[in-house]
N, C-alpha and C positions, 0 to 999 in steps of 0.2 A: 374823474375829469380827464378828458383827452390828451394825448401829448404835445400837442400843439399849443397849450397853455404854459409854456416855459419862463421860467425865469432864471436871467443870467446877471452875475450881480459881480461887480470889477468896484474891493473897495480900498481904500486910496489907504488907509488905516494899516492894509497887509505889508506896505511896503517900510522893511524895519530900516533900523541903521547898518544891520548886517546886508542891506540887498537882498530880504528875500523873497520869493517867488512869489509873484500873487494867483490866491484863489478863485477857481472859477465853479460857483455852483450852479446845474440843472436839479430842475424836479417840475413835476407836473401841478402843485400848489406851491401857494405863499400865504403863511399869516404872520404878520408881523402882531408884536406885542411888548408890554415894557414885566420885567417880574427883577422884583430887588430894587430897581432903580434902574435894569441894566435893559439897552437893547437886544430883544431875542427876537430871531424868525423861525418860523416852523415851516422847513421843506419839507412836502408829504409827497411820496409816489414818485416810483424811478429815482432815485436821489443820486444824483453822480456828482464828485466832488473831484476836481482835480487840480493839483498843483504840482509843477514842473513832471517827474517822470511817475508823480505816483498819482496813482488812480484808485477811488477809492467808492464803493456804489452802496446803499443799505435803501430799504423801505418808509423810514423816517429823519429825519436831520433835526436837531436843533442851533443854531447859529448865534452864540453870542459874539456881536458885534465889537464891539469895544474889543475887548481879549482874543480876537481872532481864532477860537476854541467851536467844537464841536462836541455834541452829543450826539453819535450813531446809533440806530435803532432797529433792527430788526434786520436778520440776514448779511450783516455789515460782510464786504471783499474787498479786502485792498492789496492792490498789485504794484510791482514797482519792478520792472521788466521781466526774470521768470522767477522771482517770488510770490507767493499769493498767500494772504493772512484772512481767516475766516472767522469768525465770534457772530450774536447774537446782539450784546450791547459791545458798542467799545467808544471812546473820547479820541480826537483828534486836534492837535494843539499846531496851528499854521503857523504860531511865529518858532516854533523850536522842531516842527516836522517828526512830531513826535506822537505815537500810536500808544493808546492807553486801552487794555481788557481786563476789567475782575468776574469777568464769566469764563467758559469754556473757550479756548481761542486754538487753533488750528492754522500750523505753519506749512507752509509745501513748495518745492522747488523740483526740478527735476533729479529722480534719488534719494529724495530726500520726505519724509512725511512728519511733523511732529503736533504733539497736543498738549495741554497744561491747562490749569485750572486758571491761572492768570495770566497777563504777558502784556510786553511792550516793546514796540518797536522806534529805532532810532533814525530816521531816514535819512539826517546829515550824516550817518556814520557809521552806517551799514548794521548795527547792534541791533541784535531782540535779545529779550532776558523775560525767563521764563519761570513760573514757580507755580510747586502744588504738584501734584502728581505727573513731572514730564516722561512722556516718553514718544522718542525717537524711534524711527523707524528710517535704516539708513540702505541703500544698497547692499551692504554687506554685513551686516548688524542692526540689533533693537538697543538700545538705551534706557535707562529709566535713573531716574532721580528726584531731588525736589526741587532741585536749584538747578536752570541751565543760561550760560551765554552761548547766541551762536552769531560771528562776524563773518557775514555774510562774501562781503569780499577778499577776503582771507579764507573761508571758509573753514574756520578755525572755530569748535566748541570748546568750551570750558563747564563741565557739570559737577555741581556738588552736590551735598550728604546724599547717604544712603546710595550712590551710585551702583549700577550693576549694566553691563554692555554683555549681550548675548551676541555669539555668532552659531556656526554650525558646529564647531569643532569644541568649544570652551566660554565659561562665562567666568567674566572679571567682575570685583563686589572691589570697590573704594571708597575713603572719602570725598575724594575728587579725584578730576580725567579732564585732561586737554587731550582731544584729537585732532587734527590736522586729514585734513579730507581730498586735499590735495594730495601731498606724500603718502598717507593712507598710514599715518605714524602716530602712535598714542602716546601717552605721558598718568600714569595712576600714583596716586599718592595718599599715606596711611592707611593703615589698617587693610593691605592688599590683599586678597586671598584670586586663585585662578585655580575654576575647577576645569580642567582638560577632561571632558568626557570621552574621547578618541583614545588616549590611555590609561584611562584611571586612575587621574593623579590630582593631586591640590598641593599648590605652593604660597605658602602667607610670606608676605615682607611686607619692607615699608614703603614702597615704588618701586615702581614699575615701568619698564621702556618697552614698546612694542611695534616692529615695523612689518606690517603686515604684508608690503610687497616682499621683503628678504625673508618672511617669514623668522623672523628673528625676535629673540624675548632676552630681557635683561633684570634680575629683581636686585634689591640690593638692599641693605638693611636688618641685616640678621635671620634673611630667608631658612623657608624649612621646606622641602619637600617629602610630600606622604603618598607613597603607594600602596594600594592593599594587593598584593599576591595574592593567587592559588597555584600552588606547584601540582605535577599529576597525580602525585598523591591525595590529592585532595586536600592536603593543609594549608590553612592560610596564615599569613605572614602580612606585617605590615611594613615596608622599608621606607626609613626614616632617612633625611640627608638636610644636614645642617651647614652653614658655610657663610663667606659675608658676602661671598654673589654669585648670583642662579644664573646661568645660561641654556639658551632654549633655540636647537636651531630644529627648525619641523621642514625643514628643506629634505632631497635624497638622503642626507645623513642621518636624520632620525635622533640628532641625540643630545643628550643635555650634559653638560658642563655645571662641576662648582668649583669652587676657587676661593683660597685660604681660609686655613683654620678650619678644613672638612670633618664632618663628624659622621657616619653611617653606621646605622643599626638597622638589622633585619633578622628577630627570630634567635639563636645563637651567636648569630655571625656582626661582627664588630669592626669598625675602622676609624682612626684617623690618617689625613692626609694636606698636603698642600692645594691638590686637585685631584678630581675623581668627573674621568668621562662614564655614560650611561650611555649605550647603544640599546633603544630597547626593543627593533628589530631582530635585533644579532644578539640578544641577551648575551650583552656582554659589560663586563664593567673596568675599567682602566683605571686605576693610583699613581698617581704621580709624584716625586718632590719637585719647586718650583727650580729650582736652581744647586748649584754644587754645595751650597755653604746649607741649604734649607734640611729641617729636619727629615728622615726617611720615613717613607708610609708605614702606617703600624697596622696589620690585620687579624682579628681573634677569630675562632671558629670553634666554638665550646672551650675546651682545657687547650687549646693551641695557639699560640702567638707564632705571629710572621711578620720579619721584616726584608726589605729590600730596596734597592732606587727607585723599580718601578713593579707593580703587580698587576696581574691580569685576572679575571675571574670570567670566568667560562660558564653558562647557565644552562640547560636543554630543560625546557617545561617548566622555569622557574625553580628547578631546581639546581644546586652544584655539580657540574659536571666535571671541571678542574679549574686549578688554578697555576698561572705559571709565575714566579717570583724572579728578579731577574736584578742583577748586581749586589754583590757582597749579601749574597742571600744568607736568612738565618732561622728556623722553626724549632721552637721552645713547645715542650708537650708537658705537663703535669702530670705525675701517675696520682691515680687519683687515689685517696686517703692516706695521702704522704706529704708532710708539710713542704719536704726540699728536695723533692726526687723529681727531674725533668729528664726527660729525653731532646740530645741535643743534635741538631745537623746544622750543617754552615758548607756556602759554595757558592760556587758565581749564579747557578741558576738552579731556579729548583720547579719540579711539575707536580701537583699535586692530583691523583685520581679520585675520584668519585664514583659513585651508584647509590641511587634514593635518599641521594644527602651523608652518606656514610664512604668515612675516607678507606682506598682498598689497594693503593697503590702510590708510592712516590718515587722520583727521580731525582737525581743529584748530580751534577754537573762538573767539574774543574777543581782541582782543589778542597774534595769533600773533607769534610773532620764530623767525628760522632760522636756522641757518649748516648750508649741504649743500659737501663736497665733490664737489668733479667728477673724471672720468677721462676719456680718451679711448685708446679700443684699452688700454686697461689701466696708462695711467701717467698721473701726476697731474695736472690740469690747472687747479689754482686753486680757487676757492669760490665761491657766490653767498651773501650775506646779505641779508636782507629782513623786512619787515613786512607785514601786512595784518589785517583782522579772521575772514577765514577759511582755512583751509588744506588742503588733500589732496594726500597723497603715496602714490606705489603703487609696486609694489615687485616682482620679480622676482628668483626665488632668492635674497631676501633684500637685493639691491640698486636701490637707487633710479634707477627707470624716466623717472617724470614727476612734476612738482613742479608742483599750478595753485593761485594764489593768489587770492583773490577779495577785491572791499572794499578803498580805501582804500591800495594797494598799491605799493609802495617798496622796489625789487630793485636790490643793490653785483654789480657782480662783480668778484672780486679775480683778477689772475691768477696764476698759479704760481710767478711771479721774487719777487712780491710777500706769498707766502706761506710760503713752502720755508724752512724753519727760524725761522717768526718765529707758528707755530702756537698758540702759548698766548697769542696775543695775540687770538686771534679765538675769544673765548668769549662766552656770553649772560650776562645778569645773574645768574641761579640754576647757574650751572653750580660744580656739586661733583661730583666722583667721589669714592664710599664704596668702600671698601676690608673692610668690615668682612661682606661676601656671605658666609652659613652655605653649609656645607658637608653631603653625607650623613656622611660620614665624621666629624665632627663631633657631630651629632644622635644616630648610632647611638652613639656613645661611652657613654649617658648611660643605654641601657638596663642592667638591671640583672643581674649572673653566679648 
């Protein structure tokens, strides 16, 4: 039937106690009919439906009168300035301006593309809420979940279960995510994981903050970070880093922050701390304590404990290149099949050398003090203790080759009748062994099933 056959239909019924907007139907047929008791009309062909700014078009209409309600049919578009909602069937309810799809429905504004197995829109109140398989397709991310709200005029989502936001750089998996599309700022909560494909890493917590202008990430909740290494060696390592919050800045700095109660394990190598920066640019790693009164950073390296206010660790190819310890420095060495035999150095700062992960060189700084065990042909041969103000020790396979003392210099040696079971007697003034060295086994515990 031609267009010229229109009907335009203004009914006096739309007009509620709230003042709302009355409806104006075209279409190219009309049949009216009664089904239940109730007045219904059948728009067939071009069906445009509009009330105040939304406009809404589909191939068939049915209009129950009374209830001011629609049934759209085939091809259904409804627009309401640059949003545009797409489906096959969907309902239309005039006195509450409210969009109803349990088929396929399709959201789009500019930047913006989503799809969902259901959905409804709220036209007083700028609300669609989406469920069944959504996914978003954002400017600058994909989305998917089952559950989504998006407010339109706030341009504010809220997605729940099973969430996951893809970008270029990293996908985030939560229970739920408010983004903010304005600020360009997220919000993730439960069971957080972010796998960063750009470095190889994944961090679980329990939320998540993320502002993607500052490029800035915040986790918090008994976070774990997991890197898997390969050093040039070819071996690979997993580095573990535990803490009660993750910091994440992907600006020029490159580098990640945690912060109290740090735990890091990687391979041999062991720490606690108050904070621990990651350059992973600069493979380089920084320990911190927070404050004067906070405990000092603890670091293991096979049989070796090290403390100090603040440590540095130095990488070239993911492997140890050195380490620099730096205030009221202290390295405890175990000889190994000896229940109470350490070797001991203490000093304002201490450098620790490397090659292929194997230590070959250390410095001592201000104020050195020692205690070295000796051997000869392999059985024990007593101690030297000493002072001076500077010190170098090198090492071979991990054993102490040559000791040279410089400055002010003041060298015991004890022999082995005078030593041999009277060991705990020949400690330096900071000498503590921690007992309390994290473990992977430990750290892995924490990620989440």
């Amino acid at each position: 039937m031609k267009r010229s056959i229109l009907f335009i239909f203004f009914i006096s019924c739309f007009v509620l106690a709230q003042e709302s907007e009355h409806v104006v139907v075209v279409g190219d047929s009309l049949i009216g009919k009664t089904i239940n008791g109730q007045n219904v009309r059948e728009v067939i062909g071009n069906v445009v439906i509009t009330q105040g700014d939304v406009v809404i078009t589909c191939k068939k209409a049915i209009q129950y009168l009374v209830k001011n309600e629609f049934e759209l049919i085939g091809n259904v578009i409804a627009t309401q300035d640059s949003i545009v909602i797409k489906t096959e069937r969907a309902y239309y309810f005039g006195d509450s301006r409210t969009a109803r799809s349990d088929t396929t429905v399709n959201l789009t504004e500019p930047g913006f593309d989503l799809n969902a197995k259901r959905g409804r829109y709220y036209y007083n109140q700028d609300l669609a809420h989406f469920t069944g398989d959504v996914v978003l397709v954002d400017s600058s991310f994909t989305l998917t979940s089952q559950e989504l709200f998006y407010f339109s005029e706030e341009e504010k989502i809220i997605a729940r279960t099973n969430v996951q936001v893809m970008d270029t750089s990293s996908i985030i998996f939560a229970d739920s995510l408010r983004h903010y599309r304005k600020e360009n700022i997220s919000f993730a909560f439960g069971n957080v994981r972010v796998d960063n494909f750009e470095n190889d890493l994944i961090i679980y917590g329990d939320s998540l903050y993320n502002d993607n202008t500052k490029q800035y990430s915040r986790v918090t909740g008994s976070p774990l970070f997991m890197q898997i290494d390969t050093s040039s060696s070819g071996k690979i390592d997993t580095l573990l880093i535990s803490s009660k919050v993750m910091e994440s800045f992907n600006d020029s700095t490159k580098k990640f922050i945690a912060i109290d109660s740090v735990k890091i394990v990687r391979g041999d190598f062991a720490s606690i701390n108050d904070k621990s920066i990651l350059y992973n640019a600069e493979e380089r790693i920084e320990t911190h304590k927070l404050n004067q009164d906070s405990n000092r950073p603890i670091i293991w390296n096979e049989e070796t404990q090290l403390v100090g206010d603040s440590i540095f660790i130095h990488l070239k190819d993911r492997d140890l290149d050195w380490i620099d310890v730096r205030g009221s420095s202290v390295i405890i060495s175990k000889k190994e099949n000896y229940d109470w035999r350490y070797d001991q150095i203490s000093g304002k700062q201490i450098n620790m050398y490397f090659i292929d992960g194997e230590i070959v060189r250390t410095e001592v700084y201000d104020n050195v003090l020692s205690i070295y065990y000796m051997f000869e042909e392999g059985e024990p041969s007593g101690l030297i203790k000493s002072s001076s103000q500077t010190a170098k020790i090198f090492f071979d396979e991990g054993q102490v080759i040559d000791v040279r003392l410089y400055q002010s210099v003041i060298s015991e040696y004890h022999p082995e009748n005078l030593v041999n079971g009277k060991e705990r007697e020949f400690t330096l003034p900071q000498f503590i062994i921690y007992g309390n060295r994290p473990s992977k086994q430990e750290l892995l515990k924490m990620i989440r099933k």
